[in-house]
C-alpha positions in Angstrom: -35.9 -60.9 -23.7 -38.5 -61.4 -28.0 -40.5 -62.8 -32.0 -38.1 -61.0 -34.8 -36.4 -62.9 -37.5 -33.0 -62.0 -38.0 -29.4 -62.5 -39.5 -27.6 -63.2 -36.5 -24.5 -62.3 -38.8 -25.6 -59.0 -38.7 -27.3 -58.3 -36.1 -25.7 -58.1 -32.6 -28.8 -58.2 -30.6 -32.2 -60.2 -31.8 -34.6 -58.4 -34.4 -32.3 -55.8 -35.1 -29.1 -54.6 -36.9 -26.2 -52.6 -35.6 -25.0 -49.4 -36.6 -23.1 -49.3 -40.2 -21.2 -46.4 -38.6 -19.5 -47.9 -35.6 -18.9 -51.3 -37.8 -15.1 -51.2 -38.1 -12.2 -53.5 -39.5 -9.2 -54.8 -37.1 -8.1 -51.5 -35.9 -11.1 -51.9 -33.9 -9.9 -54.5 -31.7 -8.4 -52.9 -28.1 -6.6 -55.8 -27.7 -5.4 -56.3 -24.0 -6.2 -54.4 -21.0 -4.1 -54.2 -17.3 -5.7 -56.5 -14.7 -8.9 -54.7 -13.6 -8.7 -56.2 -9.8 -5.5 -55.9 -7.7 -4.4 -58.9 -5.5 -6.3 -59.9 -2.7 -4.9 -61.7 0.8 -2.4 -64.9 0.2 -4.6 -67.9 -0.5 -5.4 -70.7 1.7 -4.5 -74.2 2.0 -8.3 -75.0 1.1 -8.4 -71.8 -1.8 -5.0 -73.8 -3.5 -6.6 -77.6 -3.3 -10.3 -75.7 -5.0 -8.3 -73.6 -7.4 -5.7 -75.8 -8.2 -6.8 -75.8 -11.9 -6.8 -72.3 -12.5 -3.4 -72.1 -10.4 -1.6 -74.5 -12.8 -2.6 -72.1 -15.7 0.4 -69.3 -16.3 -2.0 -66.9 -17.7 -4.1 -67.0 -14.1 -1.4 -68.7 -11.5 -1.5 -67.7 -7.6 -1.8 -64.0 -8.9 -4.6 -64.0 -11.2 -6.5 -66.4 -8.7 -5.6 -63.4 -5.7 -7.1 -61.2 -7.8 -10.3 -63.4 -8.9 -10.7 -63.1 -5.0 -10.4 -59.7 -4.4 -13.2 -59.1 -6.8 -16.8 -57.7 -6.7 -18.9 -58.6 -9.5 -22.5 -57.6 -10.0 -25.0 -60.1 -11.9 -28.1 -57.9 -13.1 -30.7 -60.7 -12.7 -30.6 -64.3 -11.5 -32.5 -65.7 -14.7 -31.7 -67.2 -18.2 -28.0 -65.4 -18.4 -27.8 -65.2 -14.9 -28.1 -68.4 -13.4 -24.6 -69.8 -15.4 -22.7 -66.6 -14.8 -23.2 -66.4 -11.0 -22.5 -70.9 -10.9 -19.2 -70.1 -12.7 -18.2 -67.2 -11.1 -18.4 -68.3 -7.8 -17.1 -71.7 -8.8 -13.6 -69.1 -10.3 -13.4 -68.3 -7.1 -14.8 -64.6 -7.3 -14.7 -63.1 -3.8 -17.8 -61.0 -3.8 -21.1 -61.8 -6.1 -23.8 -59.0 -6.0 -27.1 -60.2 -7.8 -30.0 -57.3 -8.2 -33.3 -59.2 -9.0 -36.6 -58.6 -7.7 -38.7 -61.3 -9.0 -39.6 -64.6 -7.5 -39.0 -68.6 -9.1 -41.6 -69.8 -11.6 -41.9 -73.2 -13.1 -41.4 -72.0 -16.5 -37.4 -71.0 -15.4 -36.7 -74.4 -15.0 -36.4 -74.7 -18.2 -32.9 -72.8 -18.6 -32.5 -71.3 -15.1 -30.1 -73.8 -13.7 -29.4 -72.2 -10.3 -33.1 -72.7 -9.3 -35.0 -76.0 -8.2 -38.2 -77.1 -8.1 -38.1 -76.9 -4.4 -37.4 -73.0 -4.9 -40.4 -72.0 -6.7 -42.1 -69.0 -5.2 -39.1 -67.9 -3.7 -37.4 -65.0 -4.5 -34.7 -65.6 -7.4 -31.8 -63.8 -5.4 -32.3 -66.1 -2.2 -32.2 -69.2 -4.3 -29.3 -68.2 -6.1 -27.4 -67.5 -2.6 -28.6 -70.8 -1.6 -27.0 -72.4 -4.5 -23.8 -70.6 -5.0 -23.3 -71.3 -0.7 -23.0 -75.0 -1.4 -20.9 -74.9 -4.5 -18.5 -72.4 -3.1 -19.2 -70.9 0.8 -16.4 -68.4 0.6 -18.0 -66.2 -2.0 -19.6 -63.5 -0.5 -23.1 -62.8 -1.6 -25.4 -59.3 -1.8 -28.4 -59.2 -2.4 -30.3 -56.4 -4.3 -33.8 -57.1 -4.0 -35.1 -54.4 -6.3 -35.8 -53.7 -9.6 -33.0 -51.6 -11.0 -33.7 -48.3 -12.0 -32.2 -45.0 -12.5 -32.6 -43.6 -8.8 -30.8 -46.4 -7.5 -28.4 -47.7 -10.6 -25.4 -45.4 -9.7 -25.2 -46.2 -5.8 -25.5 -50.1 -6.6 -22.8 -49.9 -9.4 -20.1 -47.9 -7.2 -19.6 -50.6 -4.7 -18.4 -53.1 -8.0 -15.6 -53.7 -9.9 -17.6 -55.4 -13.5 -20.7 -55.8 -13.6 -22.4 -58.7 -16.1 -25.4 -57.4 -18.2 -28.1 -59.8 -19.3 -31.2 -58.2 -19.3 -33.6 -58.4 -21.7 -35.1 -55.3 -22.3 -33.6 -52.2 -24.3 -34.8 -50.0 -21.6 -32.7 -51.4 -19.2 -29.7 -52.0 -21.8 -29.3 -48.4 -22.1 -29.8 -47.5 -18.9 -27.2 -50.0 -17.9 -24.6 -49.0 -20.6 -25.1 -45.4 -19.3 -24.4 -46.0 -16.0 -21.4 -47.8 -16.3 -19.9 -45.0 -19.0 -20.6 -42.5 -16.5 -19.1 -44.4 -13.8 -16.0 -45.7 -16.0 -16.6 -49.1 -15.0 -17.0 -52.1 -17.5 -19.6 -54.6 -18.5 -19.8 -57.6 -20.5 -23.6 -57.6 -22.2 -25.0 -60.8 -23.0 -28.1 -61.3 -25.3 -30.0 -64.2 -26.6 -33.5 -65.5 -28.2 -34.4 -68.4 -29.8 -31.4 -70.2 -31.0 -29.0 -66.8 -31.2 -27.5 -65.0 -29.0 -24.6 -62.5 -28.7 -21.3 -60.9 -26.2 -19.4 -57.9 -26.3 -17.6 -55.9 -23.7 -18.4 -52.4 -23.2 -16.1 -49.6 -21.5 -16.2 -46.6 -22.3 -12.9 -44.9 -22.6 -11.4 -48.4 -23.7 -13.5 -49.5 -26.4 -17.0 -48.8 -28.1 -20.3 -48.5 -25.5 -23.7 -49.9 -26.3 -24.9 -46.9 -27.5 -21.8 -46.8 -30.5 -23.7 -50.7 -31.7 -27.4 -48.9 -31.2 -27.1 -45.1 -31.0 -31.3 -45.5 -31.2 -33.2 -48.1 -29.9 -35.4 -50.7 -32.0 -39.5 -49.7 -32.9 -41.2 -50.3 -29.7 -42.9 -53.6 -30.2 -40.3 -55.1 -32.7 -38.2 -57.4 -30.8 -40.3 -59.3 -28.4 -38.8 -60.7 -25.1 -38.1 -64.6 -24.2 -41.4 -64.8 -22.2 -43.3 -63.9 -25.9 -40.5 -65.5 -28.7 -39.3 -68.2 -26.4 -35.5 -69.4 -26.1 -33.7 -72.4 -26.3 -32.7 -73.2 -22.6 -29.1 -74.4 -23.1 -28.1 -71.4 -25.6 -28.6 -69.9 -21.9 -25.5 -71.7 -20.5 -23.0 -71.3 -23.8 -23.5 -67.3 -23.9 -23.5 -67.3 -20.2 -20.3 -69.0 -20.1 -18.5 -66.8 -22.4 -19.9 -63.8 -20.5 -17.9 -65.0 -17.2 -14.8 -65.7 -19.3 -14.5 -62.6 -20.1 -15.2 -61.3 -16.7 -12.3 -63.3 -15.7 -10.2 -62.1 -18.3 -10.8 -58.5 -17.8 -10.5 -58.8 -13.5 -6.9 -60.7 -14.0 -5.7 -58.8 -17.3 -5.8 -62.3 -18.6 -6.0 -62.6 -23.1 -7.7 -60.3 -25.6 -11.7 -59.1 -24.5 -14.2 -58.6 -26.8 -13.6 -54.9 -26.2 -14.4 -53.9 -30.2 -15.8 -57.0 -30.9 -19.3 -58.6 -31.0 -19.3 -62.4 -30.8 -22.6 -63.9 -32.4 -24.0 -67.5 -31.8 -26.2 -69.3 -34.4 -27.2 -72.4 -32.2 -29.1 -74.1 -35.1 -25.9 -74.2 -37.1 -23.5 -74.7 -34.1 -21.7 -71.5 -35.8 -20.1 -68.6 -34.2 -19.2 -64.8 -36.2 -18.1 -61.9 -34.9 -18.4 -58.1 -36.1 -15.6 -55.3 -35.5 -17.0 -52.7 -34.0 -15.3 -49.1 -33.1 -16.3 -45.9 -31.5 -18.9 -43.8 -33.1 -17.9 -40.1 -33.0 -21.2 -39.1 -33.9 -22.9 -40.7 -31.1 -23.7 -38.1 -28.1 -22.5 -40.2 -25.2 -24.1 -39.8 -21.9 -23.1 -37.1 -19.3 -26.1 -37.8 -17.4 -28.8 -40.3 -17.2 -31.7 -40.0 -19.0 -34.9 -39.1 -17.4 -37.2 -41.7 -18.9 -35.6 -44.6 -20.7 -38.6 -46.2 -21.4 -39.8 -43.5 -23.4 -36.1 -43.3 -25.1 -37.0 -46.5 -26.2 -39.9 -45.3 -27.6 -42.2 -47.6 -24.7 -45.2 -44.8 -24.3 -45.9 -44.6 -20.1 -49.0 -46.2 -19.0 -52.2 -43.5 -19.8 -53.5 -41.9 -16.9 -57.2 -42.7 -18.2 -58.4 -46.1 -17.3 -58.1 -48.7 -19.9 -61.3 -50.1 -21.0 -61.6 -53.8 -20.0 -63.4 -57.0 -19.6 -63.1 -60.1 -17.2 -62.8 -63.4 -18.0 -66.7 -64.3 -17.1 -67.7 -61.2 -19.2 -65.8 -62.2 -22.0 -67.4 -65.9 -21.8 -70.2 -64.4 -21.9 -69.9 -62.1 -24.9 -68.8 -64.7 -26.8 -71.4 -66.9 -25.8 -73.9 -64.6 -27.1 -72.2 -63.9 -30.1 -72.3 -67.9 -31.3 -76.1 -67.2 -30.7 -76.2 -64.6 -33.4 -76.0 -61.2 -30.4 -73.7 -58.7 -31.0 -70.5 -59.5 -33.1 -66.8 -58.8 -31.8 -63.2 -59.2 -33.2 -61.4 -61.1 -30.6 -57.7 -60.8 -31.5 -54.5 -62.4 -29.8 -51.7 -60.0 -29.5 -48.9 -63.2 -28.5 -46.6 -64.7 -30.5 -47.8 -68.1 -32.8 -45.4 -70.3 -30.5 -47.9 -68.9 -27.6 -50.8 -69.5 -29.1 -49.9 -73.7 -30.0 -49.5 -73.6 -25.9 -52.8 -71.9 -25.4 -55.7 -70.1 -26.8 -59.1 -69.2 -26.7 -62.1 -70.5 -28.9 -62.5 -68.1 -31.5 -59.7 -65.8 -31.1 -57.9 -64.1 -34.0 -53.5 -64.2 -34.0 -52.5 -60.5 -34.6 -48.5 -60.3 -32.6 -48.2 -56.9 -30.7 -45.3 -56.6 -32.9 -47.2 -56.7 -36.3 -50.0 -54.5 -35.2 -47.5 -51.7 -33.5 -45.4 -51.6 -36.5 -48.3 -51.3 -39.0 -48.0 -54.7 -40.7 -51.1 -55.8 -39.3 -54.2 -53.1 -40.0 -57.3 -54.4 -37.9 -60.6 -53.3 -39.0 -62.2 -50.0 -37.5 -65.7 -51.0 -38.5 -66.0 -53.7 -35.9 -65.8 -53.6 -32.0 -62.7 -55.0 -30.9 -61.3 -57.1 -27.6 -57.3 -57.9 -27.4 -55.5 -60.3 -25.1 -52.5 -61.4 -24.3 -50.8 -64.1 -21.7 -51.9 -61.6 -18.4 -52.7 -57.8 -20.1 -49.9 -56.2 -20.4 -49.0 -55.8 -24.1 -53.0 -56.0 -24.7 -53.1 -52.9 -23.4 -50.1 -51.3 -24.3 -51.8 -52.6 -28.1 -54.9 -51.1 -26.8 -53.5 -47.6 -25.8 -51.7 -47.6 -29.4 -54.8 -48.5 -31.2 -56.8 -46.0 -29.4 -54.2 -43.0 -30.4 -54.9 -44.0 -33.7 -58.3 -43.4 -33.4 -60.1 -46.6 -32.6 -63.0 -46.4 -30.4 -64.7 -49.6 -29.8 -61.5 -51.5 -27.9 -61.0 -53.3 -24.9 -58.7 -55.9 -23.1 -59.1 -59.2 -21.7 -58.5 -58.1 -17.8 -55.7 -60.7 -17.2 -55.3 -61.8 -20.2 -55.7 -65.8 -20.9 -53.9 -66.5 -17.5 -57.3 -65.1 -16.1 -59.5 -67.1 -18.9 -58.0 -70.5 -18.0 -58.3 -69.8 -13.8 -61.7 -68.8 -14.4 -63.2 -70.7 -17.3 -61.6 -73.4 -18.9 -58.9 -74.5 -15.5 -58.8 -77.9 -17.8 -56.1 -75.5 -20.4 -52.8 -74.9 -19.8 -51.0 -72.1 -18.3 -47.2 -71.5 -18.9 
């Protein structure tokens, strides 16, 4: 999910601001909704003894705790957000967890992605969290979506779910999750965080506003940078994770007053929490259809068919080997964050964030041959593709990135 500074007072999403249009007053609130799940089967004598806690509450009882049962709840991604939503809703008792995730356990999770282990590390993130959620609560039911979500596959995985939990962290899969769901009719909470802020809000269309009444347009490509570039603080992970399930739980057994209308905002610094009114935006188109490309909605240009101009790691040790002995000069410039660059960095390099050179803040000079990196070469070349529509020439990419550099010529440096 991310290096913008913001005012998580007004801003429901990090590095950018809602719209002023579907900013409402009370009347926004949609107060409470029926129970979204109907009763399943009669508890057991086990299911009574586990639940007992939720039973002895009369908003939930033996009714609310049927229904938590009868449930199928789908978890987009088993990371950050994730990893506390599927612990606590398997530990509520929810009868059938889906969890769509296609990428594998790295040491840097660890940090804040509490249903993995050391011991898991390579292994897929969806096995883990089956593993994991088995011993805490065997009778939840667990599917597995190994896949990347996308929009070919998005409405068949959503149709066999009652809620589904949203904590991606990428606007391209925001919108194509919001647009899913509103042409399903299905709810989702939407959870959000970076740094020390994050955000909730449920979204159902035909009950309340949609993502797309808070952000009719997406943020400037290169503006809000993800978790893996801005960082986050690991245990803001587990306080908007845990609100996300309460208000699953809430909506599944008709249980209190959702954040339908409402946008709840966590400033983890100050220990403060805010929340915005928000209303549906008549002015905002909302979606019939999916969208073709929602990458490019989001103003993310598709990878260029021509081959991006590159160097290895060797060849760049060697260019700049030869430029400390007065060869041929070079601008070497690190597209990552600052926080990346205390980790890690390479002799010489110049700190120029993908966001400040995409958004024009940061003008690099057109006079001079230029080589970008990153952490493995992604947003050096999206950086490079955006520089060369702008005319530059002379501009490659570290092949790899600094991942590459420290495997192949300084292995003493670390990697993250």
């Amino acid at each position: 999910m991310d290096s913008a500074t913001h005012d998580p007072a007004t801003a429901a999403a990090p590095g950018t601001a809602p719209s002023a249009q579907g900013r409402g007053g009370p009347e926004a609130s949609t107060g409470r909704v029926p129970p979204l799940v109907a009763p399943g089967p009669e508890l057991t004598e086990d299911e009574y003894r586990r639940f007992s806690r939720h039973i002895l509450i009369p908003e939930i009882g033996v009714t609310g705790q049927r229904r938590l049962k009868n449930a199928k709840v789908l978890v987009i991604g088993a990371g950050g957000l994730g990893s506390p939503a599927l612990l606590y809703l398997a530990a509520a008792g929810v009868g059938t967890l889906g969890i769509i995730d296609d990428d594998v356990v790295d040491a840097s999770n660890l940090q804040r992605q509490v249903i993995h282990g050391t011991s898991r590390i390579g292994r897929l993130k969806t096995e883990s969290a089956r593993e994991t959620i088995a011993d805490l609560n065997p009778e939840t039911a667990v599917v597995l979506h190994n896949e990347r979500l996308t929009r070919e596959n998005i409405l068949e995985i959503f149709a066999d779910y009652d809620l589904v939990l949203d904590g991606t962290d990428n606007f391209a899969t925001r919108y194509l999750v919001n647009d899913a769901a509103a042409i399903l009719g299905k709810p989702y909470v939407w959870g959000s965080i970076l740094r020390f802020d994050g955000q909730v809000s449920v979204f159902w269309r035909g009950h309340g506003p949609t993502y797309r009444d808070l952000y009719p347009e997406a943020p400037p490509a290169g503006s809000v940078p993800s978790c893996a570039e801005g960082g986050v603080f690991g245990v803001l992970c587990a306080q908007i994770g845990s609100v996300m399930v309460a208000e699953a739980i809430k909506l599944i057994t008709g249980t209190g007053e959702p954040l339908l209308g409402r946008v709840l905002m966590l400033d983890a610094l100050a220990m403060s929490w805010r929340e915005i009114r928000l209303r549906p935006d008549p002015a905002v188109q909302q979606p019939a259809e999916l969208l073709e490309d929602y990458p490019a909605f989001c103003g993310i240009a598709p990878p260029s068919g021509d081959e991006v101009p590159a160097v290895s790691a060797s060849e760049l040790r060697d260019l700049l080997a030869a430029r400390a002995a007065g060869g041929p000069g070079f601008r070497l410039i690190d597209v990552r964050e600052a926080g990346e660059a205390e980790i890690v960095s390479i002799d010489g390099a110049e700190l120029a964030p993908r966001g400040e050179i995409l958004s024009g803040e940061v003008d690099l000079p057109r006079d001079e041959p230029l080589i970008l990196h990153c952490k493995s070469g992604g947003r050096s070349a999206e950086v490079l593709r955006h520089l060369r529509a702008q005319g530059y020439d002379d501009v490659r990419h570290l092949d790899g990135g600094i991942t590459a550099w420290v495997r192949e010529v300084e292995p003493g440096k670390p990697l993250y």
